[in-house]
MARTI-888180 format. One record per residue (C-alpha): residue number from 1; x, y, z. Coordinates in steps of 0.2 Angstrom, whole numbers, plus 5000, padded with zeros to 4 digits. Layout:
BEGIN
REC    nr      X      Y      Z
REC   NUM      X      Y      Z
...
This chain:
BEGIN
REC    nr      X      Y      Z
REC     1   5577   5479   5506
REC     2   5572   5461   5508
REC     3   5559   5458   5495
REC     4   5547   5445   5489
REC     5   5542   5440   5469
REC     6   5528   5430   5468
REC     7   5527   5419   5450
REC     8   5540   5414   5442
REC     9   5536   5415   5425
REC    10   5543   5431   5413
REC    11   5534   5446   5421
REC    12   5539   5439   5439
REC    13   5555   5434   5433
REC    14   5558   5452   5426
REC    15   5554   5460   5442
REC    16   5568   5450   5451
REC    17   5582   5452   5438
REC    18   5578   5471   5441
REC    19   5579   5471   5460
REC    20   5596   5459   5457
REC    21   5602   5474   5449
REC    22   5595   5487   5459
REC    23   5604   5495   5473
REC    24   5600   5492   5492
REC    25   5591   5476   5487
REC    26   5597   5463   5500
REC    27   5586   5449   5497
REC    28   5573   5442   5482
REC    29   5563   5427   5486
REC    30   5557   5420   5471
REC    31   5543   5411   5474
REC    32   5533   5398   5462
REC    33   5522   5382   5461
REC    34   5537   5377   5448
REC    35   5552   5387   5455
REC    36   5562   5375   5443
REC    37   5558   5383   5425
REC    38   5568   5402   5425
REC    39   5570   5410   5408
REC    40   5587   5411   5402
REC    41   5591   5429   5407
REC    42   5587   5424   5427
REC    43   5596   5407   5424
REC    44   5615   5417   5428
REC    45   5611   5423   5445
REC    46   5605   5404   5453
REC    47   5616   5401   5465
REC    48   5618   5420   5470
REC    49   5619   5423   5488
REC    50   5606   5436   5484
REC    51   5592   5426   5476
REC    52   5579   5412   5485
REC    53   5571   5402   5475
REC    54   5556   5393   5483
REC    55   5541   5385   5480
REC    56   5524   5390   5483
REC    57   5507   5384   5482
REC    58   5496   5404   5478
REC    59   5480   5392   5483
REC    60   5484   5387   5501
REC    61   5486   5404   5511
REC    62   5497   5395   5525
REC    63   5512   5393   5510
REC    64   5508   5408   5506
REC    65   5509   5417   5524
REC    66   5526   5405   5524
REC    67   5535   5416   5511
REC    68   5529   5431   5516
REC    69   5541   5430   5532
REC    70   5554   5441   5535
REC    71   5553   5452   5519
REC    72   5548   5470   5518
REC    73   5539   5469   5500
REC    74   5529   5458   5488
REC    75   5529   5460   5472
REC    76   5514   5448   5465
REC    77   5518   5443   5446
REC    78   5504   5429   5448
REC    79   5488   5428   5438
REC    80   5476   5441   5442
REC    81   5462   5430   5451
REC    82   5477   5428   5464
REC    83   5477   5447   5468
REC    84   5464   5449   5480
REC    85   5469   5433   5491
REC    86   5489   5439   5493
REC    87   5483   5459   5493
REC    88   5472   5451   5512
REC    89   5487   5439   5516
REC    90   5500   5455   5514
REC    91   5489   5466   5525
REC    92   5489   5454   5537
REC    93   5507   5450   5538
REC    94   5509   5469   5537
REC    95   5522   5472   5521
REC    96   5521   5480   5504
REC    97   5512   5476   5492
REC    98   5510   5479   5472
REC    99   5503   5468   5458
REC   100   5501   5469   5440
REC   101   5481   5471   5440
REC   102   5472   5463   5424
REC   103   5455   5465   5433
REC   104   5446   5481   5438
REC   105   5433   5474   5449
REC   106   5446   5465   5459
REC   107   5454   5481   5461
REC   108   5439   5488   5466
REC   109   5438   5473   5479
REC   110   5458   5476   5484
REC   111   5452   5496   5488
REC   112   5439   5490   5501
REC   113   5455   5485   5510
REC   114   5460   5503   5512
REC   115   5458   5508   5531
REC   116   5468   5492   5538
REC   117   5480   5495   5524
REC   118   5483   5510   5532
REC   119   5481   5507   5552
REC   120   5496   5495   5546
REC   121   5505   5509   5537
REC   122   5510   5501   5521
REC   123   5507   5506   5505
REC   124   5497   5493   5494
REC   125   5497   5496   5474
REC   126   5489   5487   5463
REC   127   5489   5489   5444
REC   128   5508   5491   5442
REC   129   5514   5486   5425
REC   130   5512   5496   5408
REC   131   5496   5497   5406
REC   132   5487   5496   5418
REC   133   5503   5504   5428
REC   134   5516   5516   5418
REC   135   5501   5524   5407
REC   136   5491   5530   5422
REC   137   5506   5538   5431
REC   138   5510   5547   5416
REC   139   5493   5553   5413
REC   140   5490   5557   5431
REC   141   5504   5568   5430
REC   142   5500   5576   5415
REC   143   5480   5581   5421
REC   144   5490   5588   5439
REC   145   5501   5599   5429
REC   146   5486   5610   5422
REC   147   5471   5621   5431
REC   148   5458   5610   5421
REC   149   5461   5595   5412
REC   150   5450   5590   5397
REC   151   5455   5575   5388
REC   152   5466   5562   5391
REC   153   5471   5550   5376
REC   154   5481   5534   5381
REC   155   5486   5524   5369
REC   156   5500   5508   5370
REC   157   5506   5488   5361
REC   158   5517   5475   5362
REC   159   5520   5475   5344
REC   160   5535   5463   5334
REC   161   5548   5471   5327
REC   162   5547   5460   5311
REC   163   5529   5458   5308
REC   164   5521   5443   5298
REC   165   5504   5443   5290
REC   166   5490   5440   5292
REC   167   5489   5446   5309
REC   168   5508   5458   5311
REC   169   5507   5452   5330
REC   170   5515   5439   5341
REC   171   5512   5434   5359
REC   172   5520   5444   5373
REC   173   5509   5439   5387
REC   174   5495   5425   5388
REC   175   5483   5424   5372
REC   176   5470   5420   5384
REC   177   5472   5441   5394
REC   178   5472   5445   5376
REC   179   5457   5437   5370
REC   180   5449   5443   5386
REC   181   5452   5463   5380
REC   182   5446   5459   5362
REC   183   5428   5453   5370
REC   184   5426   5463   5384
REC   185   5419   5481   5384
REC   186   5430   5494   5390
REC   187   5426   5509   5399
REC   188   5432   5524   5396
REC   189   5424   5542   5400
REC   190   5414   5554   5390
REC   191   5405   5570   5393
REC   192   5413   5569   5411
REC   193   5405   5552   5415
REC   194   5413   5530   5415
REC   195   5402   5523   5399
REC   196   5406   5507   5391
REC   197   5412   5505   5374
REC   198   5413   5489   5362
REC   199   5432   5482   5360
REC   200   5440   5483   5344
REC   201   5430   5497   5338
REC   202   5435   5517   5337
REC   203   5448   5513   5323
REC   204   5463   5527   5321
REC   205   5480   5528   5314
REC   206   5491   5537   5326
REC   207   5510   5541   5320
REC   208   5526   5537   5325
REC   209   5542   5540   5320
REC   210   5550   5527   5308
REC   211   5555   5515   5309
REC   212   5538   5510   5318
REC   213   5528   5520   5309
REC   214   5509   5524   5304
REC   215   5499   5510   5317
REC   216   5482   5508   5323
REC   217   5472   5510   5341
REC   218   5456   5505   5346
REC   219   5447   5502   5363
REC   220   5449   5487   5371
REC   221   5448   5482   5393
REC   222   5458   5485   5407
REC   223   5470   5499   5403
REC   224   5461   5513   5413
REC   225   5456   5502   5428
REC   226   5450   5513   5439
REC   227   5452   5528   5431
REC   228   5438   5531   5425
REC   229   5430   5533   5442
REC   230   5444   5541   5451
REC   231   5444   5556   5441
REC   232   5424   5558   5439
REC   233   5418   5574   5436
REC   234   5436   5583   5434
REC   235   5438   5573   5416
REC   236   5428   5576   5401
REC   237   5434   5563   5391
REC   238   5446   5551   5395
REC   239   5449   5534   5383
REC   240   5461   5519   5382
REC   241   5467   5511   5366
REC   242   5477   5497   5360
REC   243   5491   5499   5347
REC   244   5493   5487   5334
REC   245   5499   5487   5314
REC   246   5487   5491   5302
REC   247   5472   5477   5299
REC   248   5471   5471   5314
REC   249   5456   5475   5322
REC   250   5446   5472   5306
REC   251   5454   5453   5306
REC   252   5450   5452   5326
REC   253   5433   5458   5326
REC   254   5430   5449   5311
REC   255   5435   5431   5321
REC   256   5426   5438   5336
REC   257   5408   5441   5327
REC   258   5409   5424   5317
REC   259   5409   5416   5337
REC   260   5429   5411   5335
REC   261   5433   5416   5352
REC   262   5414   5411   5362
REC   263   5416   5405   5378
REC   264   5398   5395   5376
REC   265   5404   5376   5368
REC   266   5396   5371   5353
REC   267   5393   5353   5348
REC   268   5405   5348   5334
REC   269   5403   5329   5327
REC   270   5396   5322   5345
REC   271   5409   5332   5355
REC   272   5407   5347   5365
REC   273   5420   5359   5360
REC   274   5424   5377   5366
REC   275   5426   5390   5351
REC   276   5440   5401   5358
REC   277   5449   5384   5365
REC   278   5451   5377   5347
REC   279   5455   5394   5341
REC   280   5470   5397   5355
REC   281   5474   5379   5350
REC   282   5475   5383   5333
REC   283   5485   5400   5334
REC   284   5493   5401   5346
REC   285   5510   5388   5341
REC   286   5509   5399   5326
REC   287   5508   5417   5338
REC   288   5522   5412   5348
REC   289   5541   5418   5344
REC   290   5551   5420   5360
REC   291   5566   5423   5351
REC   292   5559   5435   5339
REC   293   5561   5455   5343
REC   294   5547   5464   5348
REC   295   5544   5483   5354
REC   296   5533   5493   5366
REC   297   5526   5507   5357
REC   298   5515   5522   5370
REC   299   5507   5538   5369
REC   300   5499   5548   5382
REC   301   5491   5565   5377
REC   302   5483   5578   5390
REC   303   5472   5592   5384
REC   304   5468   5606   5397
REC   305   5471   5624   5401
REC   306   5484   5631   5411
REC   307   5486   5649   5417
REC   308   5471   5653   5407
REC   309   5477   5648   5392
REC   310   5475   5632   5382
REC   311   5489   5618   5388
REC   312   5494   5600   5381
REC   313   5507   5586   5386
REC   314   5512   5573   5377
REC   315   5524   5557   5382
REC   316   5529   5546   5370
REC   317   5540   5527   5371
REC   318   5547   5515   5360
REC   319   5556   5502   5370
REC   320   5562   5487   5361
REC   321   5569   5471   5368
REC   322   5587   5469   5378
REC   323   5591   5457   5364
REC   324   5611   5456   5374
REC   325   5601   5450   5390
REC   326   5585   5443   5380
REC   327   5573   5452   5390
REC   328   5559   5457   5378
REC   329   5553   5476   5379
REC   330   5535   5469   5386
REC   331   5546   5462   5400
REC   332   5557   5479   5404
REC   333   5541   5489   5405
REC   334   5529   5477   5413
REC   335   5541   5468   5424
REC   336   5554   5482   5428
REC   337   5538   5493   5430
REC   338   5531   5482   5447
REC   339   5553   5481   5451
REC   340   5553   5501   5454
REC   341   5535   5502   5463
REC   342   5539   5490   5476
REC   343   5557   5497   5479
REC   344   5546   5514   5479
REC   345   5535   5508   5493
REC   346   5549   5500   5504
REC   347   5558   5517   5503
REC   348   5543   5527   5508
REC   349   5542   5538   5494
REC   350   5526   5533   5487
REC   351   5512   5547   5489
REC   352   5501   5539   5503
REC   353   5499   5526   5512
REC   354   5486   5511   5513
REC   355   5477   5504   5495
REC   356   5477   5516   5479
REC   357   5481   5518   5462
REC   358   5497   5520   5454
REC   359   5487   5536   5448
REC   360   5488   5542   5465
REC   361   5501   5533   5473
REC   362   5517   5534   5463
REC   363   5529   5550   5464
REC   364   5528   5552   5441
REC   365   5545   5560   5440
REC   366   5554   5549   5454
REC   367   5544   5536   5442
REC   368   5551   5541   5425
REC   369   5567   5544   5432
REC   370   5570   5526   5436
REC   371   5564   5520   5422
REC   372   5578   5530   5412
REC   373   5591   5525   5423
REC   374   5585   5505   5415
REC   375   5585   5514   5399
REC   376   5568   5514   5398
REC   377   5569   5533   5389
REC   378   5549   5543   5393
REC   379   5552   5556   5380
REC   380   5540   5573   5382
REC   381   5533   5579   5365
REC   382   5534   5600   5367
C-alpha cells in the first residue's frame, strides 16, 4: 500500500506513525506547507526508506495533483476548509480518500460527489476521526443489531488527566474548532426528526469508572455530522454530547453570553478588536500543556427492541496517552482512527464504494478490531 498524509501537524503526523507501523504499508508521503516541524514521536523514522516527506501548498491544486501521484490512498489531516478541494482532486486522480470532517455542510458538499466517486470505484470517507468518525461506526453498529432502534446517546472528551481549575481542561486540538462547537447549534434528532439545539446546554453527569469518575456532557456541533439525516425516520432520538469535568459548561456558557468569544469586533480605546481573538490570545498559553497526560473518555448507548423484546448496547473507552511514545490519547483515537480507514479502503473492505459515511461505509467489528490490536480497547457494557 502506497499511501498519502496530507498535514503534518499531530493528527496528520499520528496517521503516518500508524501506517509506519502497520503491516503491507509500502510507502507514506507526508506532505505539508512546513514538512520541516514533526513532533517528537515521528522525528525516529526520518530518514526511513519508508517515509516521504514533501512539501505542499493545499491552495494551488497542481501541487496538490503532484503528490497525489503514484499512491493508492489519501489520508487528509489538513483543516477542514481544505476537504472539499482534495475530496474533487482525489476523484479525479482516482484514489482513496478519507478526512477528518469538522464541517457537516461540507460533507454534504463532498456527498454531491457520490456518482463519479463510484464510476471511478473508490471509496471516499469523510468524517473519519473520533467524533465525528469512531462514535458513528459504533453507533451505526449498535442501531443494525436490533429490529427497531429508538435512541442513540453519544457522548465523548479529550479530557487531562491532571485537571487544573478553573476550567479542568487543556488543549488537545485547536482552541479555535473548540470555540466553534461552544457557539454553534448542534443537531441532534428528536421525535424522529434533525432539530437544532443550543451548545453547552442539556447538562448531565454521566459515570465512569474511577479513576475518571462522575463528568459532565452537553450538546455541542459537529459530532453527528450527517447523521441526523441519514437515519431520518428509523431514529427517534438520536443526540451528541461533549464530556468534560464537572463546571465546565456553566464557565463556558458563562464567557460565551457576556460576548467573550463574538466574532463581531468591538471598538476598544480607538482600536478594532475581535472579542474571541483576545480571549484565545489570553487563554490559550495558559490551555496548552503538551507534555501533560490527557485521556479520551466515550460512551455510545443504543436503546431498541430485538426479537420483540426490549434491547440495549453500550460501548464504553478510556484511552489515555502513549506517554513511552508521547502520543496523546486524542492523537491515538483521532489520528490512528483516519490510519485504519484509509488502509480499510485500499484493501477493499469497506462496505461500499463511492462517497459515504463512516456510519455506512466502515465494516464496525473489522473497525474495533484494529483499534485493539493499537490497544485502543472498545469495551461492550452487557
Amino acid at each position: 500500500m502506497r499511501m498519502l498524509v496530507l498535514g503534518a501537524g499531530l493528527q496528520g503526523s499520528a496517521c503516518a506513525y500508524d501506517l509506519l507501523n502497520s503491516e503491507g504499508v509500502s510507502r507514506i508521503r507526508l506532505a505539508d506547507q512546513q514538512i520541516d516541524r514533526l513532533p517528537p514521536f515521528l522525528q525516529p523514522y526520518v530518514g526511513d526508506d519508508r517515509l516521504e516527506l514533501v512539501k505542499v501548498d493545499a491552495r494551488d491544486p497542481d501541487s496538490v495533483r503532484r503528490v497525489m501521484e503514484g499512491v493508492d490512498a489519501c489520508m487528509n489531516a489538513l483543516p477542514y476548509y481544505f476537504n472539499l478541494d482534495i475530496t474533487k482532486l482525489a476523484v479525479e486522480a482516482g484514489i482513496h480518500y478519507c478526512d477528518l470532517g469538522g464541517n457537516t455542510a461540507i460533507v454534504f458538499d463532498q456527498l454531491k460527489l457520490d456518482d463519479e466517486a463510484t464510476k471511478r470505484g473508490i471509496s471516499v470517507i469523510p468524517d473519519c476521526g473520533l467524533a465525528p468518525g469512531m462514535v458513528n461506526i459504533l453507533a451505526a453498529k449498535g442501531i443494525e443489531s436490533m429490529d427497531r432502534a429508538d435512541t442513540v446517546k453519544i457522548r465523548v472528551g479529550g479530557l487531562p488527566q491532571n485537571p487544573e481549575p478553573p476550567l479542568n481542561y487543556q488543549i488537545v486540538y485547536s482552541i479555535e474548532g473548540v470555540l466553534d462547537y461552544y457557539t454553534t447549534k448542534s443537531w441532534i434528532v428528536r421525535d424522529g426528526r434533525p432539530v437544532e439545539v443550543d451548545a453547552l446546554s442539556e447538562i448531565e453527569p454521566v459515570e465512569f469508572e474511577e479513576p475518571v469518575g462522575t463528568l459532565e456532557a452537553f450538546h455541542t456541533a459537529g459530532g453527528l455530522s450527517t447523521m441526523p439525516w441519514n437515519w431520518e425516520g428509523r431514529i427517534r432520538s438520536m443526540e451528541y454530547k461533549t464530556l468534560r469535568y464537572p463546571g465546565h459548561a456553566v464557565i463556558m456558557r458563562a464567557i460565551r453570553d457576556l460576548g467573550l468569544l463574538d466574532l463581531q469586533p468591538v471598538n476598544v480605546k480607538g482600536t478594532s478588536v475581535v472579542p474571541r481573538d483576545v480571549f484565545i490570545a489570553v487563554t490559550e498559553p495558559r490551555l496548552k500543556k503538551p507534555a501533560a497526560p490527557d485521556l479520551v473518555a466515550l460512551r455510545v448507548e443504543v436503546e431498541g427492541e430485538k426479537d420483540g423484546r426490549p434491547h440495549r448496547v453500550q460501548w464504553d473507552l478510556v484511552d489515555r496517552m502513549d506517554e513511552a511514545h508521547g502520543i496523546s490519547a486524542m492523537e491515538r483515537t483521532t489520528g490512528f482512527s483516519l490510519s485504519i480507514t484509509g488502509q480499510t479502503q485500499v484493501r477493499g473492505l469497506t462496505r461500499a464504494k463511492g462517497v459515504k459515511t463512516p456510519d455506512l461505509a466502515m465494516p464496525a467489528d473489522h473497525y474495533i478490531t484494529e483499534l485493539r490490536r493499537r490497544g485502543i480497547e472498545i469495551r461492550q457494557v452487557v
